[in-house]
C-alpha positions as a LaTeX table, in Angstrom:
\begin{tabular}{lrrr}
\hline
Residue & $x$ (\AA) & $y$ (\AA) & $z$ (\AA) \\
\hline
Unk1 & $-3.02$ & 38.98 & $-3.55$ \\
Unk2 & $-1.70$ & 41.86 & $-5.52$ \\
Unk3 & 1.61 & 41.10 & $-7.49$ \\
Unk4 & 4.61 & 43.35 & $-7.27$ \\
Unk5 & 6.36 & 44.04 & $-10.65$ \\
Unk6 & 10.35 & 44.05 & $-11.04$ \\
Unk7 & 10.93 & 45.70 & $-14.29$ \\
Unk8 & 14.57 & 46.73 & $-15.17$ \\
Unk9 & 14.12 & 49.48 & $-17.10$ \\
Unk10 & 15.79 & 50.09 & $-20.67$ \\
Unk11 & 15.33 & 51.11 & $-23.95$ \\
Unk12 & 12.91 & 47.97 & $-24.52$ \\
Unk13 & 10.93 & 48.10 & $-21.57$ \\
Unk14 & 7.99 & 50.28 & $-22.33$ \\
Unk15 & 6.10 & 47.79 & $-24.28$ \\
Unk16 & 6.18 & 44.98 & $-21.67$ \\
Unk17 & 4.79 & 47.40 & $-19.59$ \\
Unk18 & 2.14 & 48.81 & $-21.35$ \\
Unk19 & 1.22 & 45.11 & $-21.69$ \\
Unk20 & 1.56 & 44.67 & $-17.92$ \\
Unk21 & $-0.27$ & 47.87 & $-16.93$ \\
Unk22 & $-3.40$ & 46.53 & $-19.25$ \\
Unk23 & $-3.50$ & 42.85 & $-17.87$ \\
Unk24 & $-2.39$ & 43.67 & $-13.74$ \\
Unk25 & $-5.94$ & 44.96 & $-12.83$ \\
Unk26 & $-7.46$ & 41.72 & $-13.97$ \\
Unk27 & $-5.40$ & 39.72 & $-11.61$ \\
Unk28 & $-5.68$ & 42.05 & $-8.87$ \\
Unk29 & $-3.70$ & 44.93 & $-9.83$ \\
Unk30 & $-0.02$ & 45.60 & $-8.75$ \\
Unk31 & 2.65 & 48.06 & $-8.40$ \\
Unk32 & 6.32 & 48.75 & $-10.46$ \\
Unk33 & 9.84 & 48.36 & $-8.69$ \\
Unk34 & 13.28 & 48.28 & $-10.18$ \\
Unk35 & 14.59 & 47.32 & $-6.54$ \\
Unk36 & 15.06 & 44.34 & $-4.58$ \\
Unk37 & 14.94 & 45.68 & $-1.18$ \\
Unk38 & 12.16 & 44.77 & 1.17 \\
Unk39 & 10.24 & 42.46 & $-1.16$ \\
Unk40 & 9.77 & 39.61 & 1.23 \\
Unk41 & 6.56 & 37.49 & 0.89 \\
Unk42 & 5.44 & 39.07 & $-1.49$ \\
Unk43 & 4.16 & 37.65 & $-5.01$ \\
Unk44 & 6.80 & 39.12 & $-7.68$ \\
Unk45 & 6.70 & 39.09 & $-11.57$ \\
Unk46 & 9.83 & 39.67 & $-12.86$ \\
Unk47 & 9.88 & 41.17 & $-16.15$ \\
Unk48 & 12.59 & 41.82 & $-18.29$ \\
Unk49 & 12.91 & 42.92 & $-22.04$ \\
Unk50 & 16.33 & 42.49 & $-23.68$ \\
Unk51 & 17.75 & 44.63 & $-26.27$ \\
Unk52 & 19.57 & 43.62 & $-29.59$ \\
Unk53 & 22.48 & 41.97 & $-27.85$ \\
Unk54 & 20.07 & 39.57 & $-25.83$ \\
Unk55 & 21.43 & 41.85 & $-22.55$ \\
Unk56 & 19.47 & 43.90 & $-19.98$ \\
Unk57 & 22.42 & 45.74 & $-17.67$ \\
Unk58 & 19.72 & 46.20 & $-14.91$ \\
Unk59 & 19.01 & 42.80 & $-14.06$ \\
Unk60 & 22.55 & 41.54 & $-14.36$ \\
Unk61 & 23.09 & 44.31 & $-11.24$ \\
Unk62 & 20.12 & 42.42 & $-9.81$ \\
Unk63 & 21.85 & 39.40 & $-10.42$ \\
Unk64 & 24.24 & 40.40 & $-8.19$ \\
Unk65 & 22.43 & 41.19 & $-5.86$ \\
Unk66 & 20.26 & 37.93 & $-5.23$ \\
Unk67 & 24.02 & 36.25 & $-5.66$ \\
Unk68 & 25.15 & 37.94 & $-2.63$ \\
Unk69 & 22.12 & 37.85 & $-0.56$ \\
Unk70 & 21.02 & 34.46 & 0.09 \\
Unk71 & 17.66 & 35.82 & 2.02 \\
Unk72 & 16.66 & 38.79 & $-0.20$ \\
Unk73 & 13.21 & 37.49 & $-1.37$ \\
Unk74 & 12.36 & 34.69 & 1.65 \\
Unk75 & 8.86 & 33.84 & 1.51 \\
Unk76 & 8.30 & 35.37 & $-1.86$ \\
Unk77 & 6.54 & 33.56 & $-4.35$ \\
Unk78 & 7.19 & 34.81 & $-8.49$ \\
Unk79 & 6.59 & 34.12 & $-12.47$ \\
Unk80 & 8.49 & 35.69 & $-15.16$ \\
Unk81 & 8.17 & 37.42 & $-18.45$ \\
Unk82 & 10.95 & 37.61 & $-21.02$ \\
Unk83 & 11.00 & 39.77 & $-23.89$ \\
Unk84 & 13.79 & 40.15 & $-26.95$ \\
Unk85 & 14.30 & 42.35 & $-29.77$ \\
Unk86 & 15.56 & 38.94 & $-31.53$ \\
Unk87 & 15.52 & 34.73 & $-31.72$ \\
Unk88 & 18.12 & 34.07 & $-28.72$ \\
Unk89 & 19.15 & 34.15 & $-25.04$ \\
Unk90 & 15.34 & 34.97 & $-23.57$ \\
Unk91 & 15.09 & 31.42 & $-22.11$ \\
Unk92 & 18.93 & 31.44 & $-21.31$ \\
Unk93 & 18.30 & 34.83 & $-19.03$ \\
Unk94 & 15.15 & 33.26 & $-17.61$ \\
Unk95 & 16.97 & 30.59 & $-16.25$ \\
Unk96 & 19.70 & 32.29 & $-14.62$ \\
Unk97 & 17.32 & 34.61 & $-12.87$ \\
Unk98 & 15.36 & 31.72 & $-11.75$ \\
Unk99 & 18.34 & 29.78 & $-9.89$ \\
Unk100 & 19.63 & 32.97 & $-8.31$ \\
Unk101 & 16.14 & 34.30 & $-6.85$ \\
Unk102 & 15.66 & 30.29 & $-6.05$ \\
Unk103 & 18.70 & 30.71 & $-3.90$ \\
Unk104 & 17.76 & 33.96 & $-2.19$ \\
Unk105 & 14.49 & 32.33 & $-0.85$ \\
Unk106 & 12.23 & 32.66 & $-3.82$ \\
Unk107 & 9.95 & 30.11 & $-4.98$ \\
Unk108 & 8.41 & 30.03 & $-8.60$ \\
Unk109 & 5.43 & 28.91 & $-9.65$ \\
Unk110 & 5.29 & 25.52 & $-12.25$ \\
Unk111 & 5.32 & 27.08 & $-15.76$ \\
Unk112 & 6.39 & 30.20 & $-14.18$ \\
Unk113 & 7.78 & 31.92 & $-17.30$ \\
Unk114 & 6.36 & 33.00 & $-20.55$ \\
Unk115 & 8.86 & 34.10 & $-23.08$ \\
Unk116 & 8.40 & 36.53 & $-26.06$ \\
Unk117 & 11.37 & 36.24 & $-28.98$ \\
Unk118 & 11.22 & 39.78 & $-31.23$ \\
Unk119 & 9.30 & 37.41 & $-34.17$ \\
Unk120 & 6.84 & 36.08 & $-31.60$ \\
Unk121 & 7.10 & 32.52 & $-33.46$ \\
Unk122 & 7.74 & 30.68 & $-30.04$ \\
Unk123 & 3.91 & 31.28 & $-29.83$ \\
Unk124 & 3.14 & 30.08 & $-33.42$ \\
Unk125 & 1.91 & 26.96 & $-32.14$ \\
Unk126 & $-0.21$ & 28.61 & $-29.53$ \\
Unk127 & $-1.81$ & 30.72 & $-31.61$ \\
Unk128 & $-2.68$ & 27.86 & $-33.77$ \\
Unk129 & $-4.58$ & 25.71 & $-31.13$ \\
Unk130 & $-6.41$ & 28.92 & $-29.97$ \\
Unk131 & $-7.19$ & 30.42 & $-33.22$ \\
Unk132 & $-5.90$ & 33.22 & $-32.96$ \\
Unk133 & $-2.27$ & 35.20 & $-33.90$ \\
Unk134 & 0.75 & 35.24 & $-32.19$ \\
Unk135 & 0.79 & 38.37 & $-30.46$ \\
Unk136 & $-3.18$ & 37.64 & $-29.15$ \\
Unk137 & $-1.73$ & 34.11 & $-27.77$ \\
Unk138 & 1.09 & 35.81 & $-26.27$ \\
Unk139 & $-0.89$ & 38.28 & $-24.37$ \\
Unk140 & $-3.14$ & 35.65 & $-22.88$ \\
Unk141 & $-0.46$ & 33.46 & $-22.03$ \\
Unk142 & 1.08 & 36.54 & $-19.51$ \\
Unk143 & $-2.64$ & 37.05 & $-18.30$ \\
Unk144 & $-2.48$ & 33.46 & $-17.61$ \\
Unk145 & 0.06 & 33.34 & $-15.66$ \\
Unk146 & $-0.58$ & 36.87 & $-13.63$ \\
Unk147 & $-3.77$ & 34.89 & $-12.82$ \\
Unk148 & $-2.15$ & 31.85 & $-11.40$ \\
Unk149 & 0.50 & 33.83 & $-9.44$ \\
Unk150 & $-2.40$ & 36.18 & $-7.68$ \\
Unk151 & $-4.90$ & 33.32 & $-6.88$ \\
Unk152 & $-1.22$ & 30.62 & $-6.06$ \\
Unk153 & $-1.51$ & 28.98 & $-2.65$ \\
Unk154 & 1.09 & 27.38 & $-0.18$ \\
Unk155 & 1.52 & 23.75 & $-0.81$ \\
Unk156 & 1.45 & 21.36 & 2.26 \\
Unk157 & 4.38 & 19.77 & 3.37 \\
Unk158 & 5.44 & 15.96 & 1.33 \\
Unk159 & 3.89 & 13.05 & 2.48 \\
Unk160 & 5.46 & 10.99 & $-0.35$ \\
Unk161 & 8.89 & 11.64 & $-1.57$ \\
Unk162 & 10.36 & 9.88 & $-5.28$ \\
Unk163 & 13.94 & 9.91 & $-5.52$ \\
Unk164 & 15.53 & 9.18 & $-9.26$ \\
Unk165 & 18.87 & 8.44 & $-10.46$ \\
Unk166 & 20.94 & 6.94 & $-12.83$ \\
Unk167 & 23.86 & 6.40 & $-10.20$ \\
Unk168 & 26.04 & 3.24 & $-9.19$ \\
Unk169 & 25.33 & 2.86 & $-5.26$ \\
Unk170 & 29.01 & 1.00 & $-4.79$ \\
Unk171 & 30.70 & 4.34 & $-6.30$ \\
Unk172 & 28.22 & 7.66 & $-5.92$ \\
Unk173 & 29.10 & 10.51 & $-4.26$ \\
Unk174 & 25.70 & 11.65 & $-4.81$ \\
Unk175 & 23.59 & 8.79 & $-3.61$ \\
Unk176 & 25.73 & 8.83 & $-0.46$ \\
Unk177 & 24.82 & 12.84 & $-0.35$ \\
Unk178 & 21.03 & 11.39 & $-0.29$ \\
Unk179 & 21.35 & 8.96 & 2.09 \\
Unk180 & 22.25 & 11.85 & 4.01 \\
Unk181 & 19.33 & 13.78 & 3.37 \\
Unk182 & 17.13 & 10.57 & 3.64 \\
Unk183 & 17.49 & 9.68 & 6.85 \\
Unk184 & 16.64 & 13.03 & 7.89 \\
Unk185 & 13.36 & 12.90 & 6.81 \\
Unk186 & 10.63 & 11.55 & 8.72 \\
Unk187 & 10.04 & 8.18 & 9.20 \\
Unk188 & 6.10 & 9.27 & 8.43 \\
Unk189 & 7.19 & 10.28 & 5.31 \\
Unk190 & 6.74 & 7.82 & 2.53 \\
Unk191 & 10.20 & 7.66 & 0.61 \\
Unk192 & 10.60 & 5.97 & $-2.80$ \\
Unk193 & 13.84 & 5.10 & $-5.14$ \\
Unk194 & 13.79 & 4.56 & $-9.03$ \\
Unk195 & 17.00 & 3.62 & $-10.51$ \\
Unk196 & 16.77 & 4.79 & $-13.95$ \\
Unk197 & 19.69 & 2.21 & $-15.10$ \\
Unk198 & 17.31 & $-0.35$ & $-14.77$ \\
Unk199 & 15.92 & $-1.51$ & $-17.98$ \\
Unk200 & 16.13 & 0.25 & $-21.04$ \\
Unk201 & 15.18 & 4.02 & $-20.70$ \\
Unk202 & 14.72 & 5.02 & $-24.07$ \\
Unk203 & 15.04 & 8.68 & $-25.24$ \\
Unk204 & 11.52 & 10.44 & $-26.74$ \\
Unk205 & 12.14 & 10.66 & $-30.62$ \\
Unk206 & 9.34 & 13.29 & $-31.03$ \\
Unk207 & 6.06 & 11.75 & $-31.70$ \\
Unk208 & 3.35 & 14.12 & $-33.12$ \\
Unk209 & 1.38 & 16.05 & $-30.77$ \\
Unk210 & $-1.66$ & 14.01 & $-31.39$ \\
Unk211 & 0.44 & 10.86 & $-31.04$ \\
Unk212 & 1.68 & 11.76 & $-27.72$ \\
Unk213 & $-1.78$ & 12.86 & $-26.63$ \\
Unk214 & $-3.03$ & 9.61 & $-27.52$ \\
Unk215 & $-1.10$ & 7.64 & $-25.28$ \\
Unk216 & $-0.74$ & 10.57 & $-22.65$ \\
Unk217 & $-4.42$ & 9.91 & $-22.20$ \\
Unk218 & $-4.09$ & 6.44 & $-21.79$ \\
Unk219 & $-1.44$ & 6.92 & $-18.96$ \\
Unk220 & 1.54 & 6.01 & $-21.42$ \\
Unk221 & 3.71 & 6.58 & $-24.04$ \\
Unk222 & 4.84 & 4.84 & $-27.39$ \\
Unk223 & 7.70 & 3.04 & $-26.39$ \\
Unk224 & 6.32 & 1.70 & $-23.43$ \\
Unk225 & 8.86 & $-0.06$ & $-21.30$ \\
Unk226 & 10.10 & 0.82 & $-17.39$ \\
Unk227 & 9.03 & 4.36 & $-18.33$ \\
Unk228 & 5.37 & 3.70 & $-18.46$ \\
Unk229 & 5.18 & 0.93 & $-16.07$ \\
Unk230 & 7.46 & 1.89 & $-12.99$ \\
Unk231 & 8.12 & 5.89 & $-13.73$ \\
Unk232 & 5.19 & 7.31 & $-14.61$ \\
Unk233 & 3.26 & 5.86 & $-11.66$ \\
Unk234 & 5.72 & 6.53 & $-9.26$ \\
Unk235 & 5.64 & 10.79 & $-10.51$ \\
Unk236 & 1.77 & 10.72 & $-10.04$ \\
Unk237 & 2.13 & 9.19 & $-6.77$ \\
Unk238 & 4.96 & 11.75 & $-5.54$ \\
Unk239 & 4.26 & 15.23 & $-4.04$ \\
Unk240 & 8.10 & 16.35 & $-4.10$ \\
Unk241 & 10.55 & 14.80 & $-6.85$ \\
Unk242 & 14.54 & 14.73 & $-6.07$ \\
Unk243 & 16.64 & 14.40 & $-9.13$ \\
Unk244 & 19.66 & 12.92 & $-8.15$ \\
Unk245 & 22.57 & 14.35 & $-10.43$ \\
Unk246 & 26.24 & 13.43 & $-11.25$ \\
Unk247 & 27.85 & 16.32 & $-12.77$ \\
Unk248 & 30.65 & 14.52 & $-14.86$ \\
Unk249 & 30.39 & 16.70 & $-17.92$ \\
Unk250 & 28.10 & 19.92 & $-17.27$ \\
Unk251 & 25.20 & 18.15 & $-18.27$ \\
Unk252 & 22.40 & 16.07 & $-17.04$ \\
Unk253 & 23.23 & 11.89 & $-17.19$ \\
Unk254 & 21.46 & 10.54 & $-20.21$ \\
Unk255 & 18.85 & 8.44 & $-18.30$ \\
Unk256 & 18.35 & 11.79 & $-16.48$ \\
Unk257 & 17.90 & 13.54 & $-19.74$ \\
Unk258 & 15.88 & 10.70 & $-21.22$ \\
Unk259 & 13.11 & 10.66 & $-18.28$ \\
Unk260 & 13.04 & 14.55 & $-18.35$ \\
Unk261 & 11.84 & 14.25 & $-22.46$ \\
Unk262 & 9.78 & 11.21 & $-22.11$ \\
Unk263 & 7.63 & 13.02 & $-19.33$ \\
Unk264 & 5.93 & 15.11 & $-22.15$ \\
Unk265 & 3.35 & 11.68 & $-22.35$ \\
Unk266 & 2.55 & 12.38 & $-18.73$ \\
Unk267 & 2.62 & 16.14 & $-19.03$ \\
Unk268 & 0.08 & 16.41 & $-21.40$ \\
Unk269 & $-3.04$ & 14.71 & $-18.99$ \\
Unk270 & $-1.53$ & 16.10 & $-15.92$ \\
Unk271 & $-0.27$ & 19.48 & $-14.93$ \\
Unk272 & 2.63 & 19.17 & $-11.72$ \\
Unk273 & 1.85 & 22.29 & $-10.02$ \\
Unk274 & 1.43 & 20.65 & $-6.84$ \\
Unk275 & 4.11 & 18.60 & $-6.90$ \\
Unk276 & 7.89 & 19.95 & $-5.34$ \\
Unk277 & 10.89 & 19.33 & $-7.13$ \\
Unk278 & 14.37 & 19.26 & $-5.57$ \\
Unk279 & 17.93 & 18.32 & $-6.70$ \\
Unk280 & 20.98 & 17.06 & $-5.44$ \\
Unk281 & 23.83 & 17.62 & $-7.58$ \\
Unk282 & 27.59 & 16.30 & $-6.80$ \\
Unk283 & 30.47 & 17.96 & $-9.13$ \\
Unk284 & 33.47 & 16.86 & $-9.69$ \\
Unk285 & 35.03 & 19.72 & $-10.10$ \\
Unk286 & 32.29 & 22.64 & $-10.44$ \\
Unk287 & 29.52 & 23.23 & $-12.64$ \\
Unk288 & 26.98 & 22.41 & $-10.46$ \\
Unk289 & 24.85 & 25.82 & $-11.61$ \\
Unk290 & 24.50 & 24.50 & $-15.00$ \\
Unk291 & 23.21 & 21.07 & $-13.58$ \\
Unk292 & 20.46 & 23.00 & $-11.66$ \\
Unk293 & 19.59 & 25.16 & $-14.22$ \\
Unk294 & 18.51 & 22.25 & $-16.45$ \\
Unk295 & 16.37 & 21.09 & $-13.62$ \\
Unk296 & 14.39 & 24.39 & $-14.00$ \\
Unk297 & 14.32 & 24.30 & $-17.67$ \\
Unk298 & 13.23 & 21.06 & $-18.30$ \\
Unk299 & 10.77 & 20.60 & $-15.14$ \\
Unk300 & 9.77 & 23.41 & $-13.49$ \\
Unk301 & 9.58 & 25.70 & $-16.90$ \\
Unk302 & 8.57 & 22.74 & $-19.35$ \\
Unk303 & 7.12 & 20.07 & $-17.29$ \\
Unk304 & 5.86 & 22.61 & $-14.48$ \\
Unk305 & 6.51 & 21.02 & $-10.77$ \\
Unk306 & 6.83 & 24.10 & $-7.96$ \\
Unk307 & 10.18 & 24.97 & $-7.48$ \\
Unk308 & 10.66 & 25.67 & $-3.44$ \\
Unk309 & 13.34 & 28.34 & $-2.57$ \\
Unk310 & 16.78 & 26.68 & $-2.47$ \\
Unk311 & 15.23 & 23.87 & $-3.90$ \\
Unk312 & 18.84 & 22.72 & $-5.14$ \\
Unk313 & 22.13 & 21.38 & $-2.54$ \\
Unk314 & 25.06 & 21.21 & $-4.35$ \\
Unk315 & 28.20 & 19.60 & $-3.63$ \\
Unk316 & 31.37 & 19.05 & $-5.09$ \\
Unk317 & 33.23 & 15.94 & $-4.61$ \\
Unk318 & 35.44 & 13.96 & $-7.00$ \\
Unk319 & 37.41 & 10.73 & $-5.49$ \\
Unk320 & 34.97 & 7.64 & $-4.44$ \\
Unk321 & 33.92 & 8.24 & $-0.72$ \\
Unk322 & 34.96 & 11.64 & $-0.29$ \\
Unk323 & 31.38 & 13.15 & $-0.05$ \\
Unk324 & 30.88 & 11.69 & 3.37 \\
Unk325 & 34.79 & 13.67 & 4.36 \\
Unk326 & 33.10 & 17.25 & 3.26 \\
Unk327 & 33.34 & 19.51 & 5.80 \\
Unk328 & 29.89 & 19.98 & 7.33 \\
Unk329 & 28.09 & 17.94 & 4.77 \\
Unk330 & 25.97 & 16.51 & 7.56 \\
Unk331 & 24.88 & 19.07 & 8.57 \\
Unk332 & 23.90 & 20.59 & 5.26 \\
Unk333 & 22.07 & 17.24 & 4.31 \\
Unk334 & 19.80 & 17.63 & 7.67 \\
Unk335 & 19.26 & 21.52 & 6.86 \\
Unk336 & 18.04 & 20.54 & 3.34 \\
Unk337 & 16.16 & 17.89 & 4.57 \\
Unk338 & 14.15 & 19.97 & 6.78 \\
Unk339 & 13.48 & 22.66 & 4.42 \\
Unk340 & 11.64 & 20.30 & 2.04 \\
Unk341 & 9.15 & 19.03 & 4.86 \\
Unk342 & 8.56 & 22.88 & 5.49 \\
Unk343 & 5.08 & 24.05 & 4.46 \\
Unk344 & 4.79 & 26.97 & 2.54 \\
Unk345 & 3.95 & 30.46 & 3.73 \\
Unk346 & 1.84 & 33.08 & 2.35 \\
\hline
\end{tabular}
């Protein structure tokens, strides 16, 4: 299917699109657009070059946009490419766009987004397993990814849900938003819980590559533990993965964090793109966005599960028990709920 280029256009843009223009007829060709407007189901790359101050003025106005429109892009599916004149704020952007399209109906593929800093030495180590230079690595990681979004399609609905958290059941606001959601999904549905405070979940510590590629293929990792013998089995078994996230201090719990890093021993033998991911996130006071956009750094950029559109429900509650006293909550719960046994539409 052909792909539909947003390009914000600035002083930095004509390179990423010469590149784009050279690599679109490959994958099926494609057309330009600095608008949002009547883009629905379509497959969308969004590409965006910043300029010296890490800022592109065109999509923060799209930004805006997807902000206030929470249907804009339904049924679309997208990828992104990130350019900067320097080191710093490409991923940062990338992100941010991700979580507002996300909420205006688009999904994104796993790995959707390949990032170019203005010294190209995020693709040093690219280059390096492919024998080649940076800017040769960088240009087949974008056709790459052009040819993933054009041949992409629609993943069934779950049959086998994983649920993981790092919550006390007595006191959580946010495992009483998933019972919620839980018993709104169908009893056919296979449903399982990890509780990531049992055990010790050790953080990863950075093993070599070949290290972690030697126990990656052997279905583990170094340190062993509940990781490699309740975790890992449990996310190859899955088709849609919840995260379920306390927001006490803008970040991801450390178990969370923990089982986010140690995935790279899985990662390596197995690609996610199949498999949905989903969070529910319960603030305390706000913050929620930042909780959500780790989610899409650290697996669906990094670790590369599909993101479905509004693949996030956030909540904020703060006193024990007051989740279940949110206005409408219930409702909410059931909507999500629903969405994530829809199947995808082309």
């Amino acid at each position: 299917m052909a792909i539909t280029v947003i390009l914000p256009e600035n002083e930095g843009s004509a390179p990423l699109r010469e590149l784009l223009e050279a690599l679109l007829p490959a994958a099926g060709g494609g057309e330009f657009t600095s608008c949002l407007e009547g883009l629905r189901g379509r497959r969308l790359l969004f590409a965006v070059a910043l300029d010296g101050g890490g800022c592109n003025e065109g999509c923060y106005r799209m930004l805006g946009q997807l902000r206030r429109q929470p249907d804009l892009l339904a049924g679309c599916v997208a990828g992104l490419v990130v350019t900067g004149e320097g080191e710093l704020y490409t991923k940062a952007l990338a992100r941010e766009l991700v979580l507002a399209a996300d909420l205006a109906g688009c999904a994104f593929l796993g790995r959707p987004l390949v990032e170019a800093t203005g010294s190209l030495q995020n693709f040093r180590v690219q280059a390096q397993l492919a024998g080649t230079d940076e800017r040769t690595a960088y240009a087949l990681a974008v056709s790459e990814l052009l040819d993933r979004l054009a041949g992409w399609t629609p993943l069934p609905p779950p049959e086998r849900v994983l649920a993981l958290h790092a919550s006390v059941r007595s006191t959580s606001n946010t495992l009483a938003l998933w019972e919620i959601v839980k018993r709104n999904i169908p009893p056919t549905v296979e449903v399982e819980e990890v509780s990531l405070r049992n055990g010790e979940i050790r953080d990863c510590v950075g093993c070599s590559y070949t290290a972690c590629l030697h126990f990656g293929e052997r279905g583990g990792c170094f340190y062993g533990g509940p990781m490699v013998e309740e975790v890992f089995p449990a996310v190859r078994r899955c088709d849609a993965l919840v995260m379920l996230c306390a927001n006490y201090n803008d970040a991801l719990a450390a178990n969370l964090t923990a089982f986010v890093n140690r995935l790279t021993a899985l990662f390596r033998q197995n690609r996610f793109y199949d498999k949905r991911l989903y969070g529910l996130i319960v603030s305390g006071y706000s913050g929620g966005d930042l909780l959500a956009a780790q989610l899409i750094s650290g697996l669906n950029m990094n670790k590369s599960f599909y993101l479905p559109p509004y693949f996030a429900l956030l909540e904020t509650a703060n006193d024990k028990g007051s989740l279940a006293r949110l206005p409408g909550v219930e409702d909410r719960g059931a909507a999500f709920a629903r969405r994530m046994m829809e199947a995808d539409h082309d």
